[in-house]
N, C-alpha and C positions, 0 to 999 in steps of 0.2 A: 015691851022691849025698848021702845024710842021712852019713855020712862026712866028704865035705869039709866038707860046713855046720856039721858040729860041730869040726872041728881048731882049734886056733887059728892055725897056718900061713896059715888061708886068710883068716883074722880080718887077720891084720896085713897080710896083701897088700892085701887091700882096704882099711884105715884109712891104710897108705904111700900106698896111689894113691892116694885124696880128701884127704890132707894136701896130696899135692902138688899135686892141682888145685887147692887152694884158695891153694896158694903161688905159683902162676903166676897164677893169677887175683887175687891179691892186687900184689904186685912187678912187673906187668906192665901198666901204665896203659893206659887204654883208647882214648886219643886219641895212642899213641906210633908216631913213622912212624921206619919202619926205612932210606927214604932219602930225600935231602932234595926240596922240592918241584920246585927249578929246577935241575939241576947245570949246570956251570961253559959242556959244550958245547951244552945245548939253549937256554942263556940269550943264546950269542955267535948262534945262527942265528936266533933271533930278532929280532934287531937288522936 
């Protein structure tokens, strides 16, 4: 165990992942909807 924690293998795996969390977390707005609120056929049965 005091093995891995000393490699640096295991250094950059973990500094890759939190870069990329903080890239997703950064580029990824917090209010973004992935599809829209009314589409085309929920908005015509509506009527």
């Amino acid at each position: 165990m005091k093995a891995l924690l000393t490699s640096s293998f295991f250094w950059r795996f973990v500094g890759g992942f939190a870069l990329g969390g903080v890239g997703v977390m950064t580029l990824h707005p917090a209010g973004a909807q992935t599809a829209p609120q009314a589409p085309a056929a929920v908005a015509h049965l509506a009527d």
